[in-house]
MIMARKE-618880 format. One record per residue (C-alpha): x, y, z; residue number from 0; chain. Coordinates in nm, 4 decimals, always signed. Layout:
<nodes>
       xx       yy       zz num cadena
        X        Y        Z NUM      A
...
</nodes>
This chain:
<nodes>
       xx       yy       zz num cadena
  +0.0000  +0.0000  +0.0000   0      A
  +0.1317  +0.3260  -0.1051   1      A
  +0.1428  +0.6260  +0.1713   2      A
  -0.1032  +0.8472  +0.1258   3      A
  -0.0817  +1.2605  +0.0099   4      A
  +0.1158  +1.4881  +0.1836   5      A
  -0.1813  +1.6793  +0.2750   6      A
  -0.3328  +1.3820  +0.3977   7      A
  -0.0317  +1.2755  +0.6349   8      A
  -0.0298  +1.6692  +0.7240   9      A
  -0.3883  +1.6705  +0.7946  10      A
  -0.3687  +1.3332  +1.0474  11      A
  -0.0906  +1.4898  +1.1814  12      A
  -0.2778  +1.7878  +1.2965  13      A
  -0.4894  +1.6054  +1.5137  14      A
  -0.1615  +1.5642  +1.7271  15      A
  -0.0875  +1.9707  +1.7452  16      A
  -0.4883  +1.9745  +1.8395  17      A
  -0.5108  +1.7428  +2.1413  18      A
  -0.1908  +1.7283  +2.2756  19      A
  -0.2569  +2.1065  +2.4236  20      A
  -0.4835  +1.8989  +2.6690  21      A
  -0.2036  +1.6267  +2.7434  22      A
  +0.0109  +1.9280  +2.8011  23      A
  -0.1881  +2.1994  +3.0081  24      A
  -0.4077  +1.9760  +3.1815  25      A
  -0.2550  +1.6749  +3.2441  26      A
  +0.0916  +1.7941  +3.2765  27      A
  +0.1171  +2.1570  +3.4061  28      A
  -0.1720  +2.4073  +3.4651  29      A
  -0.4250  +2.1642  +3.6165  30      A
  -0.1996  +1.9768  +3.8503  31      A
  -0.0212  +2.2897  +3.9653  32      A
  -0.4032  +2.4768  +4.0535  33      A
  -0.5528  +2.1765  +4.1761  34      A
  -0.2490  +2.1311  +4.4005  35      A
  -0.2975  +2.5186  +4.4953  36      A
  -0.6393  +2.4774  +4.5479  37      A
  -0.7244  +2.1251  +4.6703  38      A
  -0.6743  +2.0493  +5.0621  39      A
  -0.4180  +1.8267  +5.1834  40      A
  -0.6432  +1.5248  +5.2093  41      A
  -1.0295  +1.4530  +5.0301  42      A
  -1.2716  +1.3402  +5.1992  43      A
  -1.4658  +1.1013  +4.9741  44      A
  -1.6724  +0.7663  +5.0110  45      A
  -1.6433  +0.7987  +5.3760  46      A
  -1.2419  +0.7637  +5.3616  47      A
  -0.9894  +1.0244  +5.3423  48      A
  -0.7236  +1.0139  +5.0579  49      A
  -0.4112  +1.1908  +5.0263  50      A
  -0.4701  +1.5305  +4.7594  51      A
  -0.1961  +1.3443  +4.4775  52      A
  -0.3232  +0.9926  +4.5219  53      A
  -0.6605  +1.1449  +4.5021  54      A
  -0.5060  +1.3155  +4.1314  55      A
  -0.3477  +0.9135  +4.0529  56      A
  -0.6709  +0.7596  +4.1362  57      A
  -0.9121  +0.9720  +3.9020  58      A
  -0.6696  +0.9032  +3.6087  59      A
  -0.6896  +0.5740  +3.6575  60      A
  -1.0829  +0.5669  +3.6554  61      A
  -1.0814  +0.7389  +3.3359  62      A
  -0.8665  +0.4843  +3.1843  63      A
  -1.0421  +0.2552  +3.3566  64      A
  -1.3508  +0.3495  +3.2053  65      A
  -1.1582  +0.4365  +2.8331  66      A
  -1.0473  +0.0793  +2.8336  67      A
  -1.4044  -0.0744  +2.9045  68      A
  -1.5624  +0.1313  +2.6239  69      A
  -1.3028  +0.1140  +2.3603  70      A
  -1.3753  -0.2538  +2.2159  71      A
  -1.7265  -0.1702  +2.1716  72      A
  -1.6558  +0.1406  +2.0013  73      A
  -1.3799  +0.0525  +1.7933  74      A
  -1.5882  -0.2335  +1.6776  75      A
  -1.8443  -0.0763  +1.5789  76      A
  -1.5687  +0.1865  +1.3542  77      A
  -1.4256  -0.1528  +1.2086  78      A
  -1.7390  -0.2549  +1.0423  79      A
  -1.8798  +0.0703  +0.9671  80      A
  -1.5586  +0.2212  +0.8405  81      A
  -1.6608  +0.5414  +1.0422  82      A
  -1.3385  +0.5950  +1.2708  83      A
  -1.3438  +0.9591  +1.1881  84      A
  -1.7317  +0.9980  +1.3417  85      A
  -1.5979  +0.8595  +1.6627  86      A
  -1.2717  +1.0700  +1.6377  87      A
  -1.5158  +1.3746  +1.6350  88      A
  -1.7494  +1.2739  +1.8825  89      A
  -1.4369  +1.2016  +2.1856  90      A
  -1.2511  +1.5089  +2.0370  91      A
  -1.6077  +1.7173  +2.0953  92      A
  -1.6647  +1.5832  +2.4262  93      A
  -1.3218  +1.6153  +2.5794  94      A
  -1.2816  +1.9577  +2.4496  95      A
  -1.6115  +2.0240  +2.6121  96      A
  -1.4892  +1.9041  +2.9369  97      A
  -1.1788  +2.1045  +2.9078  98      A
  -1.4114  +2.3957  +2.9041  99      A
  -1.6075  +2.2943  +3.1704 100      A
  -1.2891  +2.2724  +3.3697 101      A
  -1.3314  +2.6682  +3.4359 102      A
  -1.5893  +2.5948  +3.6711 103      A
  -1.3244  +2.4367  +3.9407 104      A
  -1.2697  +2.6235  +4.2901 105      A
  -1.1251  +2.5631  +4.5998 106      A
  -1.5019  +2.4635  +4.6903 107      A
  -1.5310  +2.2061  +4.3616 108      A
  -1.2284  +2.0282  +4.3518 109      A
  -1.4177  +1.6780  +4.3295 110      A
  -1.6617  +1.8426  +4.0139 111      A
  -1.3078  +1.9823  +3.8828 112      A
  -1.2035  +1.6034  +3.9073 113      A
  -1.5426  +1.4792  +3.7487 114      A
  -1.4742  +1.6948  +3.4721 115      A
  -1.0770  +1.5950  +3.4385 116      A
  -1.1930  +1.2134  +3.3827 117      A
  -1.4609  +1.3054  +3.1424 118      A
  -1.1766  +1.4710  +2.9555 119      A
  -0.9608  +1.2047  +2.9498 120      A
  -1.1961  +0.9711  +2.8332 121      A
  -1.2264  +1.2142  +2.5532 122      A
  -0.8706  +1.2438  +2.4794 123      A
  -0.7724  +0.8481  +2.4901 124      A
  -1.1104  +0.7711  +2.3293 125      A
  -1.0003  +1.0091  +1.9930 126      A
  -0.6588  +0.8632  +2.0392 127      A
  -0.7939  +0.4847  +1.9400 128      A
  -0.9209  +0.6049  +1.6158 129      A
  -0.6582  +0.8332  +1.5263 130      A
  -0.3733  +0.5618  +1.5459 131      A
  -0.5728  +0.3018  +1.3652 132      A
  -0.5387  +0.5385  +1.0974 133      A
  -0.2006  +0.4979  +1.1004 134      A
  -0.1849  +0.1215  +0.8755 135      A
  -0.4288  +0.2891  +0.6503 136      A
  -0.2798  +0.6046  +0.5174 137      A
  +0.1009  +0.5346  +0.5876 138      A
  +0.3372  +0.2409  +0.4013 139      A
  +0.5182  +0.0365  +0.6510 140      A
  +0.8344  +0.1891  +0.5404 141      A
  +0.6993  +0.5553  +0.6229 142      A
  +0.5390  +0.4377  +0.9676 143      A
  +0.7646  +0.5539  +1.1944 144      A
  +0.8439  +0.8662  +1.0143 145      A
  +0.4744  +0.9452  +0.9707 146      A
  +0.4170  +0.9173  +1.3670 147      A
  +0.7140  +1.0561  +1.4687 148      A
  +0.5602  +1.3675  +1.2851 149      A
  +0.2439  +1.3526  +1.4566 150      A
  +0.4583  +1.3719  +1.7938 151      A
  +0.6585  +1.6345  +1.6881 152      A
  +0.3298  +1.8556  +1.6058 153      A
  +0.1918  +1.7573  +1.8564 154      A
  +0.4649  +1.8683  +2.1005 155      A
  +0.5321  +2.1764  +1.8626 156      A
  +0.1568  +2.2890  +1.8962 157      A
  +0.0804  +2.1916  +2.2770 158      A
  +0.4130  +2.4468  +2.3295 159      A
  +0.2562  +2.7127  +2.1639 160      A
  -0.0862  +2.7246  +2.3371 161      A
  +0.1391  +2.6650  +2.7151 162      A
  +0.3414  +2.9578  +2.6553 163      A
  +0.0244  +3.1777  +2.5487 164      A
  -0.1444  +3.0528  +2.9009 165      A
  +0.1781  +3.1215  +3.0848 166      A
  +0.2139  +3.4616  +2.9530 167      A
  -0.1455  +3.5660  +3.0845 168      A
  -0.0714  +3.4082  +3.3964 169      A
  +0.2592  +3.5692  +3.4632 170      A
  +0.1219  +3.9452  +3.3626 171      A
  -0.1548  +3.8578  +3.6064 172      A
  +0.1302  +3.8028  +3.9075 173      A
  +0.3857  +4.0248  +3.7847 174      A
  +0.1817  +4.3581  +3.6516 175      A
  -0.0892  +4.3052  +3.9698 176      A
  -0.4023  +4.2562  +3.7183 177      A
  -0.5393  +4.1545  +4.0316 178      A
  -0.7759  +3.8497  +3.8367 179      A
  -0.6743  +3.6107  +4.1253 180      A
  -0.6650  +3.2450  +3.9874 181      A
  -0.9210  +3.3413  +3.6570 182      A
  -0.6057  +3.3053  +3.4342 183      A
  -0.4962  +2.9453  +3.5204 184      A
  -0.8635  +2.8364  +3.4935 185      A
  -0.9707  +3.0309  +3.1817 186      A
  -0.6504  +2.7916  +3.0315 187      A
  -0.8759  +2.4950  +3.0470 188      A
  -1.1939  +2.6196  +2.8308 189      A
  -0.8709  +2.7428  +2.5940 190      A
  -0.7387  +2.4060  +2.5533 191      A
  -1.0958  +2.2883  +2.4629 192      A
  -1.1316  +2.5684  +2.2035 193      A
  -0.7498  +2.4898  +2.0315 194      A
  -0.8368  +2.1189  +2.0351 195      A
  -1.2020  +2.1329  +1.8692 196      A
  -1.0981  +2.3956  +1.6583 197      A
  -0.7697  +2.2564  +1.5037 198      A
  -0.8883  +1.8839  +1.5142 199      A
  -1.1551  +2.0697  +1.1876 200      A
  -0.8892  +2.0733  +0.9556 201      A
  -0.7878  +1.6736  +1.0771 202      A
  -1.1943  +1.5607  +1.0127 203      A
  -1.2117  +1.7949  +0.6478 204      A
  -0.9017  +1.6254  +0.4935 205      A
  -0.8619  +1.2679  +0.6517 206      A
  -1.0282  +1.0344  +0.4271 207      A
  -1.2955  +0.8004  +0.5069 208      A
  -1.1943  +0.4967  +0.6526 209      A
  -1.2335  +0.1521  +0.5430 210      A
  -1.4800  -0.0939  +0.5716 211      A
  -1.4645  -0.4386  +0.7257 212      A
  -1.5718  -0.6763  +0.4616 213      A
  -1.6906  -0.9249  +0.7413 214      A
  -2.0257  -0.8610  +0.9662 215      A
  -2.0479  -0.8716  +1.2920 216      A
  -2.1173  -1.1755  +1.4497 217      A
  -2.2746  -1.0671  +1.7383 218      A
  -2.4779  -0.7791  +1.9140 219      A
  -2.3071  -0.4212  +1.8671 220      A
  -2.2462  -0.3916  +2.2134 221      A
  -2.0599  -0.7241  +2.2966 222      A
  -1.9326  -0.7822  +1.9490 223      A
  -1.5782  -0.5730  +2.0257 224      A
  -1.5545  -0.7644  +2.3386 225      A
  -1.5354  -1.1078  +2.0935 226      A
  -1.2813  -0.9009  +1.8289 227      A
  -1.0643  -0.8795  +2.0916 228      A
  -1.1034  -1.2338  +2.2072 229      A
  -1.0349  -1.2951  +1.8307 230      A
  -0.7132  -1.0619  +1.7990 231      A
  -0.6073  -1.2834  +2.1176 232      A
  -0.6411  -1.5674  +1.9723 233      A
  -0.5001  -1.4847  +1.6344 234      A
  -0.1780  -1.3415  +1.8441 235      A
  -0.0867  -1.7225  +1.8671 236      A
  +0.0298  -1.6928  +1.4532 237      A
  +0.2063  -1.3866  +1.5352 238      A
  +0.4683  -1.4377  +1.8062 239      A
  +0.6545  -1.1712  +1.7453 240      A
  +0.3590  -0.9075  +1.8033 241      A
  +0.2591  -1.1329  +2.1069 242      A
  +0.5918  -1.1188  +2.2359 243      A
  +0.6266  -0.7390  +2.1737 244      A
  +0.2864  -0.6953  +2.3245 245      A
  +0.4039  -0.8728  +2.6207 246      A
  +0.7065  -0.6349  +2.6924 247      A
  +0.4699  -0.3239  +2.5702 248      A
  +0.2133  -0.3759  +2.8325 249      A
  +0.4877  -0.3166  +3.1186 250      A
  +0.7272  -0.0526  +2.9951 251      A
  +0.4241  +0.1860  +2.8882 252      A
  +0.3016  +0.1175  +3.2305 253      A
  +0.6079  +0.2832  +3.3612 254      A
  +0.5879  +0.5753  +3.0798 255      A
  +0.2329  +0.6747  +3.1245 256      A
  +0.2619  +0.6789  +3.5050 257      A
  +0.5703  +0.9031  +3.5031 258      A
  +0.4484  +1.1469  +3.2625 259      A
  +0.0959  +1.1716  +3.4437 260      A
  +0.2640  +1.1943  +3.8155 261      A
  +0.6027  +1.4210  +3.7447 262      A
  +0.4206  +1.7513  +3.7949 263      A
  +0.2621  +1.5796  +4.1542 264      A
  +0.5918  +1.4589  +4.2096 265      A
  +0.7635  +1.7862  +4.2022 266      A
  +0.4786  +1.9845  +4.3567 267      A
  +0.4650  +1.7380  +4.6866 268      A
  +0.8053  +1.6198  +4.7428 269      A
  +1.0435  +1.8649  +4.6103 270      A
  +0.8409  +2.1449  +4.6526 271      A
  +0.8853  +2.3712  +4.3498 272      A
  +0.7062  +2.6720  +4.2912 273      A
  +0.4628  +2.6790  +3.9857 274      A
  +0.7197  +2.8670  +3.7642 275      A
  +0.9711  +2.6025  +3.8256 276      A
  +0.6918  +2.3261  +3.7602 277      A
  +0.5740  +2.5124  +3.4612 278      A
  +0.9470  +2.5332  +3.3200 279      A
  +1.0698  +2.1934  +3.3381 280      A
  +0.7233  +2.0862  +3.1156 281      A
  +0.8722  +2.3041  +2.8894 282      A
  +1.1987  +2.2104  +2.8925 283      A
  +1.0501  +1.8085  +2.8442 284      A
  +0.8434  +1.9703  +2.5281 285      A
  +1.1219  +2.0846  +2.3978 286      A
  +1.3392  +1.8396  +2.4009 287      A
  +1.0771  +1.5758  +2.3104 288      A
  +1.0154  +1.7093  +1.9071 289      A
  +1.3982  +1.6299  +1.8732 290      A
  +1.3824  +1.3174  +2.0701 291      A
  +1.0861  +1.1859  +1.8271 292      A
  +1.3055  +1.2720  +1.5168 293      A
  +1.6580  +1.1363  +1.6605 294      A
  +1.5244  +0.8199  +1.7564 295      A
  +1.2988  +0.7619  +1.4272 296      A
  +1.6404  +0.7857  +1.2249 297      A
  +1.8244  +0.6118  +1.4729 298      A
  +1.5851  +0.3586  +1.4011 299      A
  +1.6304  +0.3469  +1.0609 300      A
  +1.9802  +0.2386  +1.0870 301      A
  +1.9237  -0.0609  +1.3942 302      A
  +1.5569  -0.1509  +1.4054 303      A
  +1.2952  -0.0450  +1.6227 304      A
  +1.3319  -0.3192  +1.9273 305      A
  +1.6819  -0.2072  +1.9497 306      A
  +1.6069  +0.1628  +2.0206 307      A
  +1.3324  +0.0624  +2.2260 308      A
  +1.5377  -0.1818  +2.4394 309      A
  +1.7838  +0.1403  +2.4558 310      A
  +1.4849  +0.3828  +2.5594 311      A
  +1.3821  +0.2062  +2.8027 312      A
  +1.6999  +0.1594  +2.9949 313      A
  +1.7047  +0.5184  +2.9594 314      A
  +1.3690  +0.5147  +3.1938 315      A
  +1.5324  +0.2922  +3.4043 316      A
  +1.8101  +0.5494  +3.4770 317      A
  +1.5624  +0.8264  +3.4665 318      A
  +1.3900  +0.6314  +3.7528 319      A
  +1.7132  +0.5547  +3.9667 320      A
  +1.7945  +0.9861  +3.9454 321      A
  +1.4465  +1.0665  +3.9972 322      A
  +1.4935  +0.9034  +4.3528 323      A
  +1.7565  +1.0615  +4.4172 324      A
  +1.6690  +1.4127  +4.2813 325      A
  +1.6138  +1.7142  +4.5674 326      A
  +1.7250  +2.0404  +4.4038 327      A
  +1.4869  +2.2098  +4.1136 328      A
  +1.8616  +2.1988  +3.9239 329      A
  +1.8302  +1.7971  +3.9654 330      A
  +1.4700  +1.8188  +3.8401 331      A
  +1.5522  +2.0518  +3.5688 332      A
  +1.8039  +1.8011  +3.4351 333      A
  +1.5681  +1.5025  +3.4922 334      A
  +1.3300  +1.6599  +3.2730 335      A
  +1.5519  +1.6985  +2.9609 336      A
  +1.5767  +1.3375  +2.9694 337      A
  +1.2610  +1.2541  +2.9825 338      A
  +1.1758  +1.4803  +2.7304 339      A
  +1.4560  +1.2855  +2.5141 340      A
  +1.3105  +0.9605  +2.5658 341      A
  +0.9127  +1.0201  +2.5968 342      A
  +0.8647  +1.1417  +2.2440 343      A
  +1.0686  +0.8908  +2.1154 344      A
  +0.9104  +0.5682  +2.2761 345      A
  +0.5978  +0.6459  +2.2296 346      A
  +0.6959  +0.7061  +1.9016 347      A
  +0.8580  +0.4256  +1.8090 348      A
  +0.6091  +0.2296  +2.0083 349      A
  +0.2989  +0.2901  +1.7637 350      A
  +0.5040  +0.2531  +1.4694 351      A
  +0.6435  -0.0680  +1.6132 352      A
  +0.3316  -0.2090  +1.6553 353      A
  +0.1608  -0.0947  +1.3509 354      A
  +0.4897  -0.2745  +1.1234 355      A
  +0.3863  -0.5858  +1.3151 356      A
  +0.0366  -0.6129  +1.2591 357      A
  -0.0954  -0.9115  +1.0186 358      A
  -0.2908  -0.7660  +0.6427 359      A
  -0.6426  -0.6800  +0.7230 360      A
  -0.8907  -0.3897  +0.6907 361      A
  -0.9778  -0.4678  +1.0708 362      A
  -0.7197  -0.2072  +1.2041 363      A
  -0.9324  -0.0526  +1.4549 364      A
  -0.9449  -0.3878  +1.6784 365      A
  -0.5857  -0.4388  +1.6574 366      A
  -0.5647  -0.1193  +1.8026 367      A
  -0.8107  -0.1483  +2.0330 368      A
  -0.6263  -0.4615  +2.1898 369      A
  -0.3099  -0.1761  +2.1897 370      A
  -0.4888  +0.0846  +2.2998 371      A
  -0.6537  -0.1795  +2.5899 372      A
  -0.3006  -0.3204  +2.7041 373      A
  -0.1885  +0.0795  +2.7202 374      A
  -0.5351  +0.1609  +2.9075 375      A
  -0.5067  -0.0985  +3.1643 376      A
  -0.1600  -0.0703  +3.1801 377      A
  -0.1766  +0.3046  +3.2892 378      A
  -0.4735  +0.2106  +3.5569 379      A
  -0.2053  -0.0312  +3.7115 380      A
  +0.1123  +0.1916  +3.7071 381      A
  -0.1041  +0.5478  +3.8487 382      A
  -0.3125  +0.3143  +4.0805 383      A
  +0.0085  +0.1166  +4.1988 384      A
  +0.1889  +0.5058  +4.2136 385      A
  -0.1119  +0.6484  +4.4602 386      A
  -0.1215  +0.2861  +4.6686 387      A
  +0.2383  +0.3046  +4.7230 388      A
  +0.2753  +0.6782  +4.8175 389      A
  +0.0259  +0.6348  +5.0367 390      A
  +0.1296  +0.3343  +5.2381 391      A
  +0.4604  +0.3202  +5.2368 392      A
  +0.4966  +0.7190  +5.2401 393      A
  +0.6343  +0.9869  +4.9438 394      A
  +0.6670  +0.9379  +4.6019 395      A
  +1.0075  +0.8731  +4.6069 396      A
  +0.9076  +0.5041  +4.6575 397      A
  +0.6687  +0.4873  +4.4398 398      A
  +0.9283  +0.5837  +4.1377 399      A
  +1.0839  +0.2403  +4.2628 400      A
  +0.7947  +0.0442  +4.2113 401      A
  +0.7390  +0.2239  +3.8453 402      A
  +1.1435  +0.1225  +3.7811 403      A
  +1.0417  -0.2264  +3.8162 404      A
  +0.7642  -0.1777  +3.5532 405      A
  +1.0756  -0.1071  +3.3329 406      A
  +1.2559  -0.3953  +3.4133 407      A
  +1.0049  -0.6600  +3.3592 408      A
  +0.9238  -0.4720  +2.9787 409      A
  +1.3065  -0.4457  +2.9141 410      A
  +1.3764  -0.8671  +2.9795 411      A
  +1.0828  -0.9341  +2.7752 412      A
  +1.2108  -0.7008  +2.5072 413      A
  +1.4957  -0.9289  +2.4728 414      A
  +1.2582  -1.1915  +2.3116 415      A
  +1.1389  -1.0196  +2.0664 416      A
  +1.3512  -1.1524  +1.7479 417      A
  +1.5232  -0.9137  +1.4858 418      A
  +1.6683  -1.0065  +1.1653 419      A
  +1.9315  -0.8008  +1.0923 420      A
  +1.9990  -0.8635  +0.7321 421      A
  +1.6166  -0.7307  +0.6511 422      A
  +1.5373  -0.5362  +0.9629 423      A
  +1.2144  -0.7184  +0.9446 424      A
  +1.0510  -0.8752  +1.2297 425      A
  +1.1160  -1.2726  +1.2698 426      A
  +0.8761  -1.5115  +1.3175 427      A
  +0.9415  -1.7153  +1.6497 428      A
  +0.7335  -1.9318  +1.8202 429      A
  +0.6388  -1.8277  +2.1299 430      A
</nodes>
């Protein structure tokens, strides 16, 4: 299959720069730096008190909790009706909505400002499962990880842009005495739902309709994406390679998704930065990240993907020995460059990875349902795991142990995964 236009790759591409201003500001900077302003020290909910940052850990992991639950229906249902772009729009729509709604978060609504976090995050992960089974279908293997690594690299590029426009507003407000009180952090979050819905238009005119399954479903449309991914399960047994890659996936992007969802709660609660500090090293991981994306794609091209990978992630492993360690904002500001060098690039190289691997069929969206699942569940584990352990054992700092062991576990099974180096294809191994 040839790749598609350049104004179609430019146009799926775009959908990046449009959501990742909500991965940015509200998962990553504004949100957790006002809810940590605003929030007390412990929540009272269900008739139990929780600490305020495992209280953050545990509402991401209902949403990807929930995320995971609904995405085999959904992406079902896009399969056979080759309508992945409606259901694109519809999570794009109501995530940017929530984003907005965001605004309406106080000191005396921190749980509705929660409510309305999770229904966000539904809405970005839920667009994110359509917009990567795209991927196969408008990209040639050979351009894969080029064609992601773009999206990334927008995406960063774009999230940037909007973060630095919010940060201005909120640094005239402290520095020329505006005197608008907190209105300039929260009226970030209804401008992260405008940038998304309103740059993810020019992603829904161009992107081209996807394609059909030529099979029907075999049974109802609500429990038929439950059986596709029974089926992809099953089917994984001709395809050891992508089982065995799936394997090693599950536990390294545990580790990745937890660190870059918890290092602004990290910093806040046990190292104690101020906001412009907070805000700064997000930046600096922005930054760095576009290159990161690109330098690893071409490094890549020259070794293979499962040997950059298997380099990336002993990168996180380091990353998670000096983030123990770390206690000065210089420490953290160094720590941050490297993450930004290796976050862009492993996620990266981890959906063009996984695309390259997947069997011929028109019945992309429940292969990457069963990815986006193992990515879903595997981020309820590593943020729930991250709250449990700060919690009960006390600080953070120990939970960034129990994340480094998430690494190891994804690293040794990395090592199974079979290269051939004359071809830099994938080999076939049973598993």
């Amino acid at each position: 299959m040839p790749t598609a236009s350049k104004k179609v790759i430019n146009g799926w591409a775009m959908y990046d720069w449009a959501n990742s201003s909500y991965a940015l500001v509200v998962t990553s900077t504004i949100f957790p730096t006002y809810y940590s302003a605003v929030a007390p020290e412990h929540i009272e909910l269900f008739g139990r008190s929780f600490g305020r940052a495992a209280m953050a850990s545990y509402a991401i992991s209902l949403s990807y909790l929930i995320i995971a639950f609904l995405s085999p229906i959904l992406s079902s249902i896009a399969d056979y009706k080759g309508n992945k772009k409606s259901f694109m729009k519809f999570f794009c729509y109501m995530g940017s909505l929530a984003c907005i709604c965001l605004v309406f978060m106080d000191k005396h609504h921190v749980l509705l400002g929660l409510f309305f976090s999770v229904i966000a995050s539904v809405g970005f992960s839920g667009s994110i499962v359509f917009y990567n089974a795209y991927l196969p279908e408008i990209a040639a293997e050979e351009d894969q990880d080029r064609v992601s690594a773009k999206g990334f690299a927008l995406g960063y590029v774009g999230s940037v842009l909007l973060m630095i426009a919010c940060l201005a507003v909120i640094e005239c407000n402290d520095n020329l005495h505006w005197g608008l009180g907190a209105w300039p952090a929260r009226l970030s979050f209804p401008a992260v739902g405008f940038w998304w819905a309103g740059f993810a238009q020019l992603t829904f005119r161009i992107l081209p309709p996807s394609k059909a399954s030529e099979q029907h479903p075999e049974h109802s449309i609500l429990t038929n994406g439950f059986y596709e991914l029974g089926k992809v399960w099953n089917q994984l047994v001709h395809y050891p390679t992508l089982k065995r890659y799936l394997r090693s996936f599950f536990f390294y992007n545990m580790g990745v998704q937890t660190v870059m969802m918890m290092a602004t709660y990290f910093a806040s609660e046990e190292l104690k930065l101020p906001d412009a500090s907070l805000i700064m090293s997000i930046l600096i991981i922005q930054l760095v990240a576009i290159g990161g994306a690109y330098l690893f794609s071409l490094l890549s091209a020259r070794t293979g993907n499962i040997f950059v990978l298997g380099v990336l992630i002993v990168i996180w492993i380091g990353i998670c020995v000096f983030a123990y360690y770390t206690r000065t904002p210089m420490e953290f500001y160094i720590l941050a460059f490297f993450v930004g060098m290796v976050m862009g690039g492993i996620q990266s190289m981890s959906r063009s990875t996984y695309s390259k691997l997947l069997p011929e069929t028109k019945d992309t969206a429940s292969y990457f349902s069963f990815y986006d699942v193992c990515d879903k569940i595997g981020t309820v584990i590593g943020t729930a795991s991250f709250g449990y352990v700060a919690e009960s054992v006390g600080g953070m700092r120990n939970s960034v142990l129990a994340l480094m062991g998430y690494f190891i576990i994804g690293f040794v099974l990395l090592l199974f995964v079979r290269v051939t180096p004359k071809t830099q294809t994938y080999a076939t191994v049973h598993a």
